[in-house]
N, C-alpha and C positions, 0 to 999 in steps of 0.2 A: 347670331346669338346662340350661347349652349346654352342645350335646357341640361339640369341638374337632377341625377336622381335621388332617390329617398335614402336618407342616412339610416343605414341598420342600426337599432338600440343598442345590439352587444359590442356596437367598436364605441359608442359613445362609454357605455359604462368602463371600457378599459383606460379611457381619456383620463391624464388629473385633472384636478378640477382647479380652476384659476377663481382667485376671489378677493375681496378688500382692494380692488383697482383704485388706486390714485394717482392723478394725474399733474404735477407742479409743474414749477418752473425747471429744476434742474432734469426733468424728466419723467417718464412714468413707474411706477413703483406698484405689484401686486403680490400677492400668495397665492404658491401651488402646491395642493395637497396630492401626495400621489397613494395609493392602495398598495400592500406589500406584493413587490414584484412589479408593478407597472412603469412604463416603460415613455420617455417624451424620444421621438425620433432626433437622429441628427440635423440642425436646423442652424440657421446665424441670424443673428442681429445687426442692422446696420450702426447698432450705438455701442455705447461700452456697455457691458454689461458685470452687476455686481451681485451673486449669490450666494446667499448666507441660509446654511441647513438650522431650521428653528425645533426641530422634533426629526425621533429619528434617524436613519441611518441610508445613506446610499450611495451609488457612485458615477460620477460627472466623465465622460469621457472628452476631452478637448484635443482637439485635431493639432499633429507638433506636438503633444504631449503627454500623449498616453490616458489611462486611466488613474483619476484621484480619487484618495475616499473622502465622503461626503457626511461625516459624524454631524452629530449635533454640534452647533457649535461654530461648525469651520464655514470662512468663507473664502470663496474664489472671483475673482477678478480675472473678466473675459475680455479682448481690444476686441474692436467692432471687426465685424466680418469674419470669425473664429467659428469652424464649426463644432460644433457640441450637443452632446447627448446626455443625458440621464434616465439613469435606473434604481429603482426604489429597495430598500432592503427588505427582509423578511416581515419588520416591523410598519414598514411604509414609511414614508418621508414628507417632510413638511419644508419648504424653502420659501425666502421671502426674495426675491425677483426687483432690481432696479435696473432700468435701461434710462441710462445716462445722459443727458442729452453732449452731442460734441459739441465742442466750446471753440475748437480751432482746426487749423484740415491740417494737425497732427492726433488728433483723438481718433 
């Protein structure tokens, strides 16, 4: 077994914060609020995944495709296992986050 050590405060506070988790049938659905300039690492999701910028401005980098902008407004649509990052604009960004559940083993 590993033992875990103690999380420093200053990497928690550079974290967004994730909130309004819901969990349905079609999948889970939350909000990530980021701070201007903060930063989610590159990461994948095993479902589809569909982000829509609700406040805000930033920009989504998706692997095979570069960097998109992430205005208010726009959403993007991720196939599962896509890796992807985001970075928050000067003003900080607000996205609302659904992970879709696959419906067939072409999702």
């Amino acid at each position: 077994m590993s033992s875990y050590g103690v999380v420093p405060v200053d990497s928690i506070a550079r974290r967004p914060v994730v909130s309004d988790v819901h969990q349905g049938a079609l999948g889970r659905q939350f909000t990530v609020t980021f701070k201007a300039g903060q930063r989610l690492p590159p990461h994948r999701n095993a479902s589809r995944v569909v982000v829509t910028a609700v406040e805000g401005y930033g920009e989504i980098t998706v692997e095979g495709d570069g960097v998109r902008e992430l205005p208010c407004g726009a959403l993007v649509q991720l196939a599962p296992n896509v890796e992807h990052s985001v970075l928050a604009g000067d003003a900080g960004l607000e996205v609302v986050v659904q992970l879709v559940t696959n419906c067939c083993e072409h999702c």
